[in-house]
C-alpha positions in Angstrom: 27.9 35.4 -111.8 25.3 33.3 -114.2 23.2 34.8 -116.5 19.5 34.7 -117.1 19.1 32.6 -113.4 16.7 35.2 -112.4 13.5 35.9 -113.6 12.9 39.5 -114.9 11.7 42.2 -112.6 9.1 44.3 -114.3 6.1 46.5 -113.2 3.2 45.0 -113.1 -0.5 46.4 -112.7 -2.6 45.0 -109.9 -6.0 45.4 -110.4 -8.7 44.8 -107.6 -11.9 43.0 -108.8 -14.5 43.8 -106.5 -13.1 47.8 -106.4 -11.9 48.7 -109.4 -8.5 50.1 -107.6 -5.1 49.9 -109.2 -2.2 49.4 -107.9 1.4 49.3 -109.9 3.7 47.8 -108.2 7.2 45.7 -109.2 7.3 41.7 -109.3 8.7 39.1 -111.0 5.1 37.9 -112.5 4.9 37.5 -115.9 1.1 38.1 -116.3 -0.9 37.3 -120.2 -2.7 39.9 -119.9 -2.1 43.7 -120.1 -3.5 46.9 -119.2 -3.9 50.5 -120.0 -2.6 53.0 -116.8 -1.8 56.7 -116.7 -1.4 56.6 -120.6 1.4 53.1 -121.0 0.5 49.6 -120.7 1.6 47.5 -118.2 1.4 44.0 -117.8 -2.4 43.1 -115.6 -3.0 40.8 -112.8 -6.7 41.0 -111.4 -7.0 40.3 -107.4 -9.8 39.8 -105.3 -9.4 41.1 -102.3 -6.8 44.5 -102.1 -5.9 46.6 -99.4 -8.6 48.8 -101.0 -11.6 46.1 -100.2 -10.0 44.1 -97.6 -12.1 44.3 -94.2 -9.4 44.9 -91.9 -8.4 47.8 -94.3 -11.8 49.1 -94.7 -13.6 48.9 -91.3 -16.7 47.1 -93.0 -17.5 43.8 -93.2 -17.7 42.3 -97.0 -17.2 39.4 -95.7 -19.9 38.3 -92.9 -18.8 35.5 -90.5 -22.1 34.6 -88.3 -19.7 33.4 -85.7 -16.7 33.5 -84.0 -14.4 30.9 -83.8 -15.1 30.8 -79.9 -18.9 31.0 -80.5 -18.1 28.1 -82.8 -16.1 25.8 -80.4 -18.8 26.4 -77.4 -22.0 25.6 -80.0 -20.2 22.3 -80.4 -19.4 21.6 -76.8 -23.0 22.6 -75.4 -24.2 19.8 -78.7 -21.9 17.5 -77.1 -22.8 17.7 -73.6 -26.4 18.0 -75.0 -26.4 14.5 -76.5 -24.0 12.7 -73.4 -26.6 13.8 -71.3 -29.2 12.4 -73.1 -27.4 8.7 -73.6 -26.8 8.7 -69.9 -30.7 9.4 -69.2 -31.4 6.3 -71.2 -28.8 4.3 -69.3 -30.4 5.6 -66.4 -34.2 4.1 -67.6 -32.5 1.2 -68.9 -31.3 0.2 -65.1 -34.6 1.4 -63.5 -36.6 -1.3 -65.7 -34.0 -4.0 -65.7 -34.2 -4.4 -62.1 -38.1 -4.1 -61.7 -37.6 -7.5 -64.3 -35.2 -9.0 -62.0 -37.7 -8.7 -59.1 -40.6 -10.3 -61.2 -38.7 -13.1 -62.3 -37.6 -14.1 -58.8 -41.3 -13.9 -57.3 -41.8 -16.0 -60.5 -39.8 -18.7 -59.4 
């Protein structure tokens, strides 16, 4: 088998941002930064978002989404309808005074 084709496997703290938790879990990261937990020091990787701030692991909502992706789609469709609606009302004036010129210009001549 080769040698050194394999990056090391080490343990490697995971620290969440927003929480504060730590997590130490084994990776093949090679993090700059390091770490102080339960008296050694590990090698530090800051997250965001954790199982520990996560939403879906929480039950709250950090992260606030006005709509739905349904609410989303049917905003768009009722804008779209909105504005077809109003191009054929225009079409529809347009033929109700193009004809009413067609009359006066036969009478004309």
């Amino acid at each position: 088998m080769k040698k050194d084709t394999h990056p090391t496997y080490q343990k490697v703290l995971f620290v969440d941002s927003s929480t504060g938790q730590k997590y130490l879990l084994g990776t093949t990261m090679q993090p700059k930064e390091t770490e102080e937990f339960d008296g050694v020091e590990y090698p530090a990787c800051h997250v965001a978002i954790s199982a520990s701030s996560h939403p879906y692991f929480v039950g709250g909502k950090q992260f606030v989404d006005t709509e739905g992706r349904i609410d989303k789609f049917r905003n768009r469709y009722k804008a779209v309808q909105q504005k077809a609606q109003q191009e054929q009302e225009k079409r529809d004036q347009q033929e109700e005074e193009q004809p009413a010129t067609k009359k006066t210009a036969k009478k004309k001549a």
